[in-house]
Backbone as XML, in Angstrom:
<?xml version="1.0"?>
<chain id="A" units="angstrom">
  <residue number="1" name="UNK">
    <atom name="N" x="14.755" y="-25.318" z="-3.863"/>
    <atom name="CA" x="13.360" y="-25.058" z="-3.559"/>
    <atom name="C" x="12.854" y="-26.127" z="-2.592"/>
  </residue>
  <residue number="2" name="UNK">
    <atom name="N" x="12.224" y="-25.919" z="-1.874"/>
    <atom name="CA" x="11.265" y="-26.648" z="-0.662"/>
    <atom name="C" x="10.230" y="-27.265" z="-1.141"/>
  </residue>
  <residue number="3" name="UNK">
    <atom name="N" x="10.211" y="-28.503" z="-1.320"/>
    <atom name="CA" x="8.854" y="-29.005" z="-1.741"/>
    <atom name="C" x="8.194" y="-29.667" z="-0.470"/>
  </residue>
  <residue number="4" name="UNK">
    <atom name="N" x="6.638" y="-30.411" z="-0.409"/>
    <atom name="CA" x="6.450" y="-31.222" z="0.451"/>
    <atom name="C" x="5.759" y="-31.976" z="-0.913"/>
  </residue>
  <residue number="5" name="UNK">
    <atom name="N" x="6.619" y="-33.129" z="-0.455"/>
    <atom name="CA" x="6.430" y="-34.636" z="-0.975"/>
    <atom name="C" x="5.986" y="-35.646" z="-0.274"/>
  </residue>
  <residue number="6" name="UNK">
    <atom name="N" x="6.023" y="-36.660" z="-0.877"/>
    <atom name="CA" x="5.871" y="-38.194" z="-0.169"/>
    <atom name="C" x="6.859" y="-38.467" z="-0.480"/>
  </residue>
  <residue number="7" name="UNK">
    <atom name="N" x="7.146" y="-39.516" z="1.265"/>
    <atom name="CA" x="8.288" y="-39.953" z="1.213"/>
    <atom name="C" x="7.860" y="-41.673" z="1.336"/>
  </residue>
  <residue number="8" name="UNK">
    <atom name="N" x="8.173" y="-42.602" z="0.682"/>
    <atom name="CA" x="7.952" y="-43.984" z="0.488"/>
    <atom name="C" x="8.152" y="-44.599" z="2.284"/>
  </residue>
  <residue number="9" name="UNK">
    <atom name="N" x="7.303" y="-45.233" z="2.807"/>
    <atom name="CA" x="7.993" y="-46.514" z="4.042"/>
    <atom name="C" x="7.083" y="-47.718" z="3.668"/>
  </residue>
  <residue number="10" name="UNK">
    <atom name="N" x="7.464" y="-48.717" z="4.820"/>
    <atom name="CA" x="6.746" y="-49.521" z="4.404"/>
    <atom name="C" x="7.562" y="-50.915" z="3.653"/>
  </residue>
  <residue number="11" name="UNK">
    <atom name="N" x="6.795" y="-52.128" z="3.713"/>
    <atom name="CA" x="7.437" y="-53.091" z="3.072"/>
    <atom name="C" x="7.557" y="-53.256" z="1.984"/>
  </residue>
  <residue number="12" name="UNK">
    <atom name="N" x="7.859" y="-54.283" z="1.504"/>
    <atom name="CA" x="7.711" y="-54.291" z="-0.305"/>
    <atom name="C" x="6.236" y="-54.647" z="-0.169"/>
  </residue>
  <residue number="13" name="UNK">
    <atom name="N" x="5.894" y="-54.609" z="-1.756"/>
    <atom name="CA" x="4.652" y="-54.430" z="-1.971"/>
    <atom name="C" x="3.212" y="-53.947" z="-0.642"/>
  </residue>
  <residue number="14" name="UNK">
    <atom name="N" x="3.593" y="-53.099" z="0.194"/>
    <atom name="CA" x="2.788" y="-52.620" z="1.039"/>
    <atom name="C" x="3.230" y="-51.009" z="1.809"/>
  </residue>
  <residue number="15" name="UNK">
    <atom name="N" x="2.847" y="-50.237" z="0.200"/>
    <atom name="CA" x="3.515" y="-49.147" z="0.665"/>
    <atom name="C" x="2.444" y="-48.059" z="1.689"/>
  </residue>
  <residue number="16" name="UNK">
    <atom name="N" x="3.024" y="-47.659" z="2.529"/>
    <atom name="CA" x="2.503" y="-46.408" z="3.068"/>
    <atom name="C" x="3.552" y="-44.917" z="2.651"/>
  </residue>
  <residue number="17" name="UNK">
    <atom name="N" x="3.083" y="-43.953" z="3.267"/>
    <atom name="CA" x="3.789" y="-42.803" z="2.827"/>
    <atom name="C" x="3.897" y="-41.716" z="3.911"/>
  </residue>
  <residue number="18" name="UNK">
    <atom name="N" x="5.445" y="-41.127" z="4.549"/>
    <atom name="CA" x="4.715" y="-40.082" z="4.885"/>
    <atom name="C" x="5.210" y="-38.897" z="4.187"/>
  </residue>
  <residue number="19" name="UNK">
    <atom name="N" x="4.057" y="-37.623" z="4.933"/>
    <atom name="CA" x="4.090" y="-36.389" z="3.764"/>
    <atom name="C" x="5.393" y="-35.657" z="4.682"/>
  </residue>
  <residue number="20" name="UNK">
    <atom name="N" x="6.480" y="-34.980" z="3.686"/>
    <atom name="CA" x="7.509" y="-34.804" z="4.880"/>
    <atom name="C" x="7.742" y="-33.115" z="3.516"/>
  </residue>
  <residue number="21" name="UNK">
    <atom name="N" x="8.421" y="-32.411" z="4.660"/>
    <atom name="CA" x="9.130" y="-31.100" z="3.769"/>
    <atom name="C" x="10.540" y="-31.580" z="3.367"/>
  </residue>
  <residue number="22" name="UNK">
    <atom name="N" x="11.090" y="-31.420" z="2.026"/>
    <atom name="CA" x="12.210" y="-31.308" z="2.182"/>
    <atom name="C" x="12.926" y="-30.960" z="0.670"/>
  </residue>
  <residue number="23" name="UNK">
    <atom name="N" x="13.858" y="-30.748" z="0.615"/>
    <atom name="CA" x="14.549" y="-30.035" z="-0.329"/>
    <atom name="C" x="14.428" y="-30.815" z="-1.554"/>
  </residue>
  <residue number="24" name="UNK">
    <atom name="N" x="14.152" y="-30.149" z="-2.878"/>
    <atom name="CA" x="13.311" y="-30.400" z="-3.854"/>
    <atom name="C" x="14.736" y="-31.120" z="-4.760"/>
  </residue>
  <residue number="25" name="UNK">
    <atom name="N" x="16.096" y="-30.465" z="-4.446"/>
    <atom name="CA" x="17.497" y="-31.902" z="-4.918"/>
    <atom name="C" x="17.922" y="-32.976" z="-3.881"/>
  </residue>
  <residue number="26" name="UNK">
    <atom name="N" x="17.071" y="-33.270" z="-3.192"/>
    <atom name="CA" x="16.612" y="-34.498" z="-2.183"/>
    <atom name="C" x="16.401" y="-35.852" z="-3.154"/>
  </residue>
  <residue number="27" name="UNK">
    <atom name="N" x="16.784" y="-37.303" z="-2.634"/>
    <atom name="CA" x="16.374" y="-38.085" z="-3.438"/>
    <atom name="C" x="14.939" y="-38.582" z="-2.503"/>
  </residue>
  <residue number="28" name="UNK">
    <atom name="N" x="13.934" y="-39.245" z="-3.088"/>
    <atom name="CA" x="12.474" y="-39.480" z="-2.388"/>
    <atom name="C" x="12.641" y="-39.792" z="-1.176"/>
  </residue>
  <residue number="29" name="UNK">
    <atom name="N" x="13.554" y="-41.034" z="-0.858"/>
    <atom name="CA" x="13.997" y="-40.967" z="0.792"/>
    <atom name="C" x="14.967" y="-40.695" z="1.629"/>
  </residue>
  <residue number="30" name="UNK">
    <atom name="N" x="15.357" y="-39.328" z="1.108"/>
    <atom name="CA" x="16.401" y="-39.093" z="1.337"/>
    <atom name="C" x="16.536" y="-37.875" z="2.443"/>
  </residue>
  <residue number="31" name="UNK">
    <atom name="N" x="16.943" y="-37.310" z="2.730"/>
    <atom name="CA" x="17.098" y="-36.459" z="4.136"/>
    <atom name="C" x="15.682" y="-35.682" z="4.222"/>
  </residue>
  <residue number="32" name="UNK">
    <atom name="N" x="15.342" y="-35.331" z="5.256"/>
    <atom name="CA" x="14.072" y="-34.464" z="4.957"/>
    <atom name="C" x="14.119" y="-33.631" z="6.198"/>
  </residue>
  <residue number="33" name="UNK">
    <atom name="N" x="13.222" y="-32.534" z="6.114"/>
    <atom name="CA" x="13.240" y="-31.133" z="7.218"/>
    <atom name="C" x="12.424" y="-31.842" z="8.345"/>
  </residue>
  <residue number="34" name="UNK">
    <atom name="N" x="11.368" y="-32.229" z="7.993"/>
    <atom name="CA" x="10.321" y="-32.189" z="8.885"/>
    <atom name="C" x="8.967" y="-33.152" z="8.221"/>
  </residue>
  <residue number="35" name="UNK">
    <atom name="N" x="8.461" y="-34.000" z="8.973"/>
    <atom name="CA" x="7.081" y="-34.727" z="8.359"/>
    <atom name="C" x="5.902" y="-33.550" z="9.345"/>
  </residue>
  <residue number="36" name="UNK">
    <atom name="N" x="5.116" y="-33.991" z="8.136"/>
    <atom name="CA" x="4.107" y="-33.159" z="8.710"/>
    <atom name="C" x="2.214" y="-34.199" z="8.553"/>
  </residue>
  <residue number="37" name="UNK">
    <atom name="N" x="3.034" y="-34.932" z="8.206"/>
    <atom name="CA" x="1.891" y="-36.179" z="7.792"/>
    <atom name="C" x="2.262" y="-37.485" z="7.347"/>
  </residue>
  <residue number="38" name="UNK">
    <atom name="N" x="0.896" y="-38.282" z="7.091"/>
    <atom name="CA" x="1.247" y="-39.736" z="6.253"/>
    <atom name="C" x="-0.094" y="-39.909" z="5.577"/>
  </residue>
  <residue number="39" name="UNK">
    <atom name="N" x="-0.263" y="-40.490" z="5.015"/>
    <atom name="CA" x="-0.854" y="-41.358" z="3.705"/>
    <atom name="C" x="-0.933" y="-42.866" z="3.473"/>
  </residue>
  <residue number="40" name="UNK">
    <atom name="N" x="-1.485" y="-43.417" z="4.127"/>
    <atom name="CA" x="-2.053" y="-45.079" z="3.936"/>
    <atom name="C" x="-2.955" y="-45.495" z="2.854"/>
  </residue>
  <residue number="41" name="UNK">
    <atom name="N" x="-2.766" y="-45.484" z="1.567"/>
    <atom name="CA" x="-3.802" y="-46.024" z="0.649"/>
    <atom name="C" x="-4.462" y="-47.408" z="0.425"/>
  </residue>
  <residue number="42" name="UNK">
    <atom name="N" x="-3.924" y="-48.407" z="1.711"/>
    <atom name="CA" x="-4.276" y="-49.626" z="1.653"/>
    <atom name="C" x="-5.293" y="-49.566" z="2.451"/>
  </residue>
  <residue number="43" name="UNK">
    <atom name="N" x="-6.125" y="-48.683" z="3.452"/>
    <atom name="CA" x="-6.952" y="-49.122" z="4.235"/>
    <atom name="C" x="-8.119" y="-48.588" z="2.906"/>
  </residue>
  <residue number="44" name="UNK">
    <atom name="N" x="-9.412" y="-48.699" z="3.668"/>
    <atom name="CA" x="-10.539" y="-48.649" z="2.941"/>
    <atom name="C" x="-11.749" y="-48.128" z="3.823"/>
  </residue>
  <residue number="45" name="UNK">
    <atom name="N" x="-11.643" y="-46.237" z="4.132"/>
    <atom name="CA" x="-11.197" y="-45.788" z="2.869"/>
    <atom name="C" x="-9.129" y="-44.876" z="3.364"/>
  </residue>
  <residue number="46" name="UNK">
    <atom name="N" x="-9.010" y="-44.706" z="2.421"/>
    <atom name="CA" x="-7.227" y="-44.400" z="2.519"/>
    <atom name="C" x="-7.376" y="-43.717" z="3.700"/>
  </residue>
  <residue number="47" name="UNK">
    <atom name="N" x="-6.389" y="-43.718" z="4.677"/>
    <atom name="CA" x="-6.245" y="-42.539" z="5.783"/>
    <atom name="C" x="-4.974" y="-41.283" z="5.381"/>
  </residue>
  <residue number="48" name="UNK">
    <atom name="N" x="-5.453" y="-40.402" z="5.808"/>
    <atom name="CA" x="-4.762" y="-39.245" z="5.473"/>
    <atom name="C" x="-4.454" y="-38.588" z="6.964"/>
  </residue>
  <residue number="49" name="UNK">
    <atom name="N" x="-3.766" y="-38.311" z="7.524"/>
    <atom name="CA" x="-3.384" y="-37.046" z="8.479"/>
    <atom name="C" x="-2.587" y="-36.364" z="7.948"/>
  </residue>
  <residue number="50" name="UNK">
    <atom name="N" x="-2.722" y="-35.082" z="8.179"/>
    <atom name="CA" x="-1.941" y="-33.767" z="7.651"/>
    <atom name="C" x="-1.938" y="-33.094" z="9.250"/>
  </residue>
  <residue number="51" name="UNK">
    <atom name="N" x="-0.825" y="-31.977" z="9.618"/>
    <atom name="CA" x="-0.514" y="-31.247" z="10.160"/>
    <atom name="C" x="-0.614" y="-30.147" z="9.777"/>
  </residue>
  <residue number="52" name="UNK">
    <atom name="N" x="-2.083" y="-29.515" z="9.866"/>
    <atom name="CA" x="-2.596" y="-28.206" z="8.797"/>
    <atom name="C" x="-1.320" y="-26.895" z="9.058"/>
  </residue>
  <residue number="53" name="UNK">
    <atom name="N" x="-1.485" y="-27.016" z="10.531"/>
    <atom name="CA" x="-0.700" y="-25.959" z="11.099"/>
    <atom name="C" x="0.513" y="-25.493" z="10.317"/>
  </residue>
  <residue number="54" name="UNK">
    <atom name="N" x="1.021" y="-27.118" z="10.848"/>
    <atom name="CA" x="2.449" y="-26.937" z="10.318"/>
    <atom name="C" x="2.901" y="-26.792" z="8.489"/>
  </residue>
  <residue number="55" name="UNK">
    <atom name="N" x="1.583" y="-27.185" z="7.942"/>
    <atom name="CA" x="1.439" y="-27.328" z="6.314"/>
    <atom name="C" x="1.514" y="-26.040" z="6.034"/>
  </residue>
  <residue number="56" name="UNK">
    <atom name="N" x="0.823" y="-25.033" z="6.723"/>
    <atom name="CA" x="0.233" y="-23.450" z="6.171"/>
    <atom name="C" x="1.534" y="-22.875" z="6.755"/>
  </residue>
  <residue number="57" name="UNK">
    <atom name="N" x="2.318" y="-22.939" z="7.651"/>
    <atom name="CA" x="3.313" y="-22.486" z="7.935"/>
    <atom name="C" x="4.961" y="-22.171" z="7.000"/>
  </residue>
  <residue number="58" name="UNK">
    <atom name="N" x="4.365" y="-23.924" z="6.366"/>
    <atom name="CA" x="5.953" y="-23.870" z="5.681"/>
    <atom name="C" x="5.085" y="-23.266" z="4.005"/>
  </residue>
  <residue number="59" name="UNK">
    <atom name="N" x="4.145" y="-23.800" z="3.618"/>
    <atom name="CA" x="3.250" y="-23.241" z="2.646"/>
    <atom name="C" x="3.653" y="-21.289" z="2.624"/>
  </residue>
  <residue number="60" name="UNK">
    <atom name="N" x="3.152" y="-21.092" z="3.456"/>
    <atom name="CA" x="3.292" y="-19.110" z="3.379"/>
    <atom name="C" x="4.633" y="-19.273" z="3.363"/>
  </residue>
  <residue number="61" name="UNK">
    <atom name="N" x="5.919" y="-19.784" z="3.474"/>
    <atom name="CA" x="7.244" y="-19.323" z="3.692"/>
    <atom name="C" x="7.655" y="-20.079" z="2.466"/>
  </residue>
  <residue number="62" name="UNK">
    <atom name="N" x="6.573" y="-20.416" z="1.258"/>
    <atom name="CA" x="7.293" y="-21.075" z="-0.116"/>
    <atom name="C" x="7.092" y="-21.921" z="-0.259"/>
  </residue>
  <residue number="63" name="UNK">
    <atom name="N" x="7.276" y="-23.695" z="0.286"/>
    <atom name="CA" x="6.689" y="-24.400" z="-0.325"/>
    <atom name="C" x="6.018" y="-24.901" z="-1.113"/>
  </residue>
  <residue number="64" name="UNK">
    <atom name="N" x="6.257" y="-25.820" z="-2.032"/>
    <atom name="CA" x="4.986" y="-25.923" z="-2.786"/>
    <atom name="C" x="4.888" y="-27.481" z="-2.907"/>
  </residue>
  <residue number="65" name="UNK">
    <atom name="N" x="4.025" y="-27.848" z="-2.611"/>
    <atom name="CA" x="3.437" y="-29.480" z="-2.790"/>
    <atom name="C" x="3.481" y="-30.109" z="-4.574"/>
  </residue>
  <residue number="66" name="UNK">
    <atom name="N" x="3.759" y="-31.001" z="-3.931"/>
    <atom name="CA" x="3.973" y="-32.048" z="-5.768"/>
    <atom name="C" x="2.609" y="-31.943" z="-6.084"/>
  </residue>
  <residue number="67" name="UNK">
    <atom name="N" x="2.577" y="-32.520" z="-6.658"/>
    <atom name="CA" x="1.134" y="-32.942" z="-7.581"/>
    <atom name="C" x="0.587" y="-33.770" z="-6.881"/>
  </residue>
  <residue number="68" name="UNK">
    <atom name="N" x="0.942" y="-35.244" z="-6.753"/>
    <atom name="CA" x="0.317" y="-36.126" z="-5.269"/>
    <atom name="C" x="0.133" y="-35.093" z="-4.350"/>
  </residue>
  <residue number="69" name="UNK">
    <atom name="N" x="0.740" y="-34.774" z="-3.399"/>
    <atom name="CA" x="0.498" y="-34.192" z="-2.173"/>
    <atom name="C" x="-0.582" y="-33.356" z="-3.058"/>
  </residue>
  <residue number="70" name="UNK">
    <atom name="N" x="-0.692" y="-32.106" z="-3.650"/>
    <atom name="CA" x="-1.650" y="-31.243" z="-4.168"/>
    <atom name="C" x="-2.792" y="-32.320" z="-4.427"/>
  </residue>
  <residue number="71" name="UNK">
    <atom name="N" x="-3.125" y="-33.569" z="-4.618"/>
    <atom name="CA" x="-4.304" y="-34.236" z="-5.042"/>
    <atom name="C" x="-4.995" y="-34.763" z="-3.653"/>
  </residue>
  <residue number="72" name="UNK">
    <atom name="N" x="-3.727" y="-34.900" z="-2.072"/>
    <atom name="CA" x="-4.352" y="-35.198" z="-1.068"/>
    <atom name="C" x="-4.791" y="-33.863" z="-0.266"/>
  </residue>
  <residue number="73" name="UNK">
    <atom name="N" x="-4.544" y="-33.126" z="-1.043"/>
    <atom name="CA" x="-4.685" y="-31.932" z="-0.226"/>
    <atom name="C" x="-6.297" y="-31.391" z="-0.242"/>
  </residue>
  <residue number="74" name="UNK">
    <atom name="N" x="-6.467" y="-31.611" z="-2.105"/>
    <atom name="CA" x="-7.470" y="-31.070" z="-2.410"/>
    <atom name="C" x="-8.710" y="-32.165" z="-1.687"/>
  </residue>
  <residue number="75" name="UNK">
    <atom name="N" x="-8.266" y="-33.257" z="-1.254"/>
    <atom name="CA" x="-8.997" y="-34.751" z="-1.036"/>
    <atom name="C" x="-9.930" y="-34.207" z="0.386"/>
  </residue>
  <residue number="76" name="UNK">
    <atom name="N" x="-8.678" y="-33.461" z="0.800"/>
    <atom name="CA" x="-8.904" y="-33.470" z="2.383"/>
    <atom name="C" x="-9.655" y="-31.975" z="2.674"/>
  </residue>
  <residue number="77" name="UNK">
    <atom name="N" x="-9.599" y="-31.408" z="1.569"/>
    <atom name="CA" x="-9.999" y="-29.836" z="1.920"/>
    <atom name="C" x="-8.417" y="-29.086" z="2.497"/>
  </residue>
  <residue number="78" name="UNK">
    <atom name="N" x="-7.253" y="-29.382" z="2.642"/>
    <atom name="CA" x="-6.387" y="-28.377" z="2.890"/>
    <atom name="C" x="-6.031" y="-27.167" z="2.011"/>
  </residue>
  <residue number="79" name="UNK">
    <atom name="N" x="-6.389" y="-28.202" z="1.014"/>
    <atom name="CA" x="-5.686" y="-26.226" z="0.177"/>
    <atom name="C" x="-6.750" y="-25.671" z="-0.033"/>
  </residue>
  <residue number="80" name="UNK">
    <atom name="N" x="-7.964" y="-25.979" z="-0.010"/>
    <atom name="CA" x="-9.467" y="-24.916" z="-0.430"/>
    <atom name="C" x="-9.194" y="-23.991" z="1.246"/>
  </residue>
  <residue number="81" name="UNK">
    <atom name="N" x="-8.699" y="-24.604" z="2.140"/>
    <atom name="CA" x="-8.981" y="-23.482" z="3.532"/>
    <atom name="C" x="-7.762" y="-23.246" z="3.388"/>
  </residue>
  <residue number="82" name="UNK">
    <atom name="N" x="-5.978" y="-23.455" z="2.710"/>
    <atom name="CA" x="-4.996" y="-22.789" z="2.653"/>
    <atom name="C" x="-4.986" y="-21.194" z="1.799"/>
  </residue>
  <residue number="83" name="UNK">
    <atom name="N" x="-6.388" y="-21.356" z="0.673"/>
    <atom name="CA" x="-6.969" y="-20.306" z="-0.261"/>
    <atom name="C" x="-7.130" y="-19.296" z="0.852"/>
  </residue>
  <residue number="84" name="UNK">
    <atom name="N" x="-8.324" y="-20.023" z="1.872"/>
    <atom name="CA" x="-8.806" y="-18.849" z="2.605"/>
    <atom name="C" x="-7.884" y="-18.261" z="3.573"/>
  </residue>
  <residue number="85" name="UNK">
    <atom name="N" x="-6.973" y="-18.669" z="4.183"/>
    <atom name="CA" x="-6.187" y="-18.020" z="4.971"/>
    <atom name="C" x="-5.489" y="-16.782" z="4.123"/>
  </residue>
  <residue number="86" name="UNK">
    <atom name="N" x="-4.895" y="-17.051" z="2.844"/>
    <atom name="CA" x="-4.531" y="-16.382" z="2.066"/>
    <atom name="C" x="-5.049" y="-15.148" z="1.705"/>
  </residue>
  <residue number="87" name="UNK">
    <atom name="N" x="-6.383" y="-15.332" z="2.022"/>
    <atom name="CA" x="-7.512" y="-14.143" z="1.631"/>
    <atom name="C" x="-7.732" y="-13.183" z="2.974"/>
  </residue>
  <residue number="88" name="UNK">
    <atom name="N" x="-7.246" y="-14.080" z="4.063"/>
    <atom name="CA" x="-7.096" y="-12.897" z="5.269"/>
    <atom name="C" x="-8.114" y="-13.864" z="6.175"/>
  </residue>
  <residue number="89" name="UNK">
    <atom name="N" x="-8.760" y="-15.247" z="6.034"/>
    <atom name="CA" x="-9.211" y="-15.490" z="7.352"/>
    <atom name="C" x="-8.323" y="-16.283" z="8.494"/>
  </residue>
  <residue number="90" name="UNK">
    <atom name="N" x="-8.910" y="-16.032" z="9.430"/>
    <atom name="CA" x="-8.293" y="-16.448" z="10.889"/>
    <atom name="C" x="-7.438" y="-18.257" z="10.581"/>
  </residue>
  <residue number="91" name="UNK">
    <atom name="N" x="-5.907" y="-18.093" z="10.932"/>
    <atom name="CA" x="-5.456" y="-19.366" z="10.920"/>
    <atom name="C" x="-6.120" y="-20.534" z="11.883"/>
  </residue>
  <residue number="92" name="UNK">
    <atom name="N" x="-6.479" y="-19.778" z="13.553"/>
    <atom name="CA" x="-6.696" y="-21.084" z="14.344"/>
    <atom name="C" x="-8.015" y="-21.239" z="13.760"/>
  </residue>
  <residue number="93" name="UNK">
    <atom name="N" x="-9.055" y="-20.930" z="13.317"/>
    <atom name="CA" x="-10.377" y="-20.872" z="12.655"/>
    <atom name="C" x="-10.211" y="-22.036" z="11.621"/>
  </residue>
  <residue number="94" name="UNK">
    <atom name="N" x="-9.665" y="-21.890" z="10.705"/>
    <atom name="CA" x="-9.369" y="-22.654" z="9.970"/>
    <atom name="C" x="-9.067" y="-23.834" z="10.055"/>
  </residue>
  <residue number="95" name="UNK">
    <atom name="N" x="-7.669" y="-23.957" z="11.074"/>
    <atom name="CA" x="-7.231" y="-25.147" z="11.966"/>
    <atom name="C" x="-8.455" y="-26.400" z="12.355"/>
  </residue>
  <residue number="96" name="UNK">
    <atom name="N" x="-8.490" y="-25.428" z="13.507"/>
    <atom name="CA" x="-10.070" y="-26.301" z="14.375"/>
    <atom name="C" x="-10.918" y="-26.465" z="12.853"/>
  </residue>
  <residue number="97" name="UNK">
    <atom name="N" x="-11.532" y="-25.934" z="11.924"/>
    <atom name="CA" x="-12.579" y="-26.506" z="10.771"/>
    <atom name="C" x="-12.058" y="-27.708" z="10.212"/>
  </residue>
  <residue number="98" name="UNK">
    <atom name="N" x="-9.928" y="-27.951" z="10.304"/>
    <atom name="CA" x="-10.081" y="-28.957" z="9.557"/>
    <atom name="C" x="-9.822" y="-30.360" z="10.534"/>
  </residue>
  <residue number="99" name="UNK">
    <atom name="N" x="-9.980" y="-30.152" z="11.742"/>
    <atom name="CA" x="-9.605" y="-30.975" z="12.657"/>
    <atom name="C" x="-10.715" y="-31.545" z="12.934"/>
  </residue>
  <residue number="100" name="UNK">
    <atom name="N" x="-12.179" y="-30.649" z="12.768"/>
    <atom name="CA" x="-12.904" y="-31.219" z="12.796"/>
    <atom name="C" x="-13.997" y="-32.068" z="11.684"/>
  </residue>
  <residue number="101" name="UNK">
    <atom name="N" x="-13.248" y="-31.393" z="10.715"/>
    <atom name="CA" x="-13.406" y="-32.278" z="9.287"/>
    <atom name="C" x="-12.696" y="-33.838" z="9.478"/>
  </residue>
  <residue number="102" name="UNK">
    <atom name="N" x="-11.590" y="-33.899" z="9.827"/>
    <atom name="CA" x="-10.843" y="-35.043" z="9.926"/>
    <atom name="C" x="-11.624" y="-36.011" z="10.916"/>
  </residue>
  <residue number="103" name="UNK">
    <atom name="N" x="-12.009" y="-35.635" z="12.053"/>
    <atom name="CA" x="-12.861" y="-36.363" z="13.629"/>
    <atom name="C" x="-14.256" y="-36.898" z="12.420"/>
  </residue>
  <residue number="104" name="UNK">
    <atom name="N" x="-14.607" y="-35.987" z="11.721"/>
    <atom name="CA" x="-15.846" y="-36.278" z="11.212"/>
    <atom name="C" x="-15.958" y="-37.454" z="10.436"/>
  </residue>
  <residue number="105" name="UNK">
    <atom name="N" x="-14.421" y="-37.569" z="9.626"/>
    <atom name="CA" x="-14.135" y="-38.573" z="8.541"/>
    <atom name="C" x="-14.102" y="-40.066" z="9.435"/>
  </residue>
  <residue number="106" name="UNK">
    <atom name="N" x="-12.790" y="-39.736" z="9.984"/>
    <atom name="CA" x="-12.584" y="-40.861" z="11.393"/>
    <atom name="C" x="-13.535" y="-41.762" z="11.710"/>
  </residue>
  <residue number="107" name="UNK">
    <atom name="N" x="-15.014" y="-40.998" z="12.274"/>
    <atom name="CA" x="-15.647" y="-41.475" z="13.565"/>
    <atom name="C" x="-16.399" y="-42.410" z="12.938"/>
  </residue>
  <residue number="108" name="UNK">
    <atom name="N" x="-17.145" y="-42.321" z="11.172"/>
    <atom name="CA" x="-17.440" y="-43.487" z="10.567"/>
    <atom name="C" x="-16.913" y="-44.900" z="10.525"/>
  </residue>
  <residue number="109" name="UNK">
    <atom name="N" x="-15.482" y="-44.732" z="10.172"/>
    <atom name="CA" x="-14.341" y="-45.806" z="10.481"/>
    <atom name="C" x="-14.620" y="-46.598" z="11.758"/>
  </residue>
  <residue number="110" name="UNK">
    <atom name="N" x="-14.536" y="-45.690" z="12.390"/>
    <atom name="CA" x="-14.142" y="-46.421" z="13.766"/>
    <atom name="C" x="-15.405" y="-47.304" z="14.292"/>
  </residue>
  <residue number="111" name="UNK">
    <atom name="N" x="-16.579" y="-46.318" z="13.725"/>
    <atom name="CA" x="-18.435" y="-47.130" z="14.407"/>
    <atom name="C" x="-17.982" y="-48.773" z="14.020"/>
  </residue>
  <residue number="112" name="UNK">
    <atom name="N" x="-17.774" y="-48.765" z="12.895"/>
    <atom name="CA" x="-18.087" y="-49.834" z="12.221"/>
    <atom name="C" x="-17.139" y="-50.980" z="12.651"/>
  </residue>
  <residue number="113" name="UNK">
    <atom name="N" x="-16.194" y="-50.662" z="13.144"/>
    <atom name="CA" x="-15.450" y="-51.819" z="14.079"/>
    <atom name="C" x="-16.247" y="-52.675" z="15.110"/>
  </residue>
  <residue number="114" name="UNK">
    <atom name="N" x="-15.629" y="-53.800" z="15.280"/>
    <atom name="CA" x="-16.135" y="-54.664" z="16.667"/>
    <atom name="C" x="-15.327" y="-54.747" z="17.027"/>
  </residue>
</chain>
C-alpha cells in the first residue's frame, strides 16, 4: 500500500521533515516515490508546504496519509478541499484556493522581519 508519510532530515536534535509518497513496507527513511512537501516545526509558527496538486493526484489513485500527515493536512485545509474535489468541484479551483491560503499564511511571517 502507498502511504504519504514523513520522512525524518535534519540534524540531531533539530528535526525537520519532508512529506514524501512511498511504500507503506518502506523503513521511515528509506526509499521513497516522490516528496511532495516538508514540515519545519521549529520555526514559529511551523511551516508547512504541500504540493496540493501532486497530493490529490496520488490521493485519488489510493494513497492514504498517516495520521501526522492527516493532522497537517487538516492544519492546512488540504483534506477539507481534497473532500471537495471528491464531491465533483474543479481541481485547478481548488489548487489556486490553497495557494492562496498558503501566500496568506506566509505574508504575516515575512512583514514582521527586518
Amino acid at each position: 500500500m502507498v502511504r504519504i508519510r514523513l520522512r525524518r532530515v535534519g540534524l540531531k536534535a533539530q528535526p525537520s521533515y519532508r512529506i514524501v509518497i512511498q511504500d507503506s513496507e518502506r523503513a521511515r527513511d528509506g526509499r521513497f516515490l516522490e516528496i511532495v512537501g516538508f514540515y519545519n516545526p521549529r520555526t514559529e509558527p511551523a511551516t508547512i508546504n504541500i504540493d496540493e496538486a501532486r497530493v490529490f493526484a496520488w490521493m485519488q489513485n489510493g494513497a492514504k496519509p498517516t495520521d501526522s500527515v492527516s493532522s497537517l493536512f487538516r492544519t492546512t485545509g488540504t483534506a477539507d478541499r481534497f473532500a471537495r474535489l471528491r464531491k465533483g468541484e474543479s481541481a485547478e479551483a481548488l489548487i489556486a484556493e490553497g495557494k492562496a491560503a498558503a501566500e496568506k499564511v506566509a505574508a504575516p511571517a515575512q512583514t514582521n522581519k527586518k
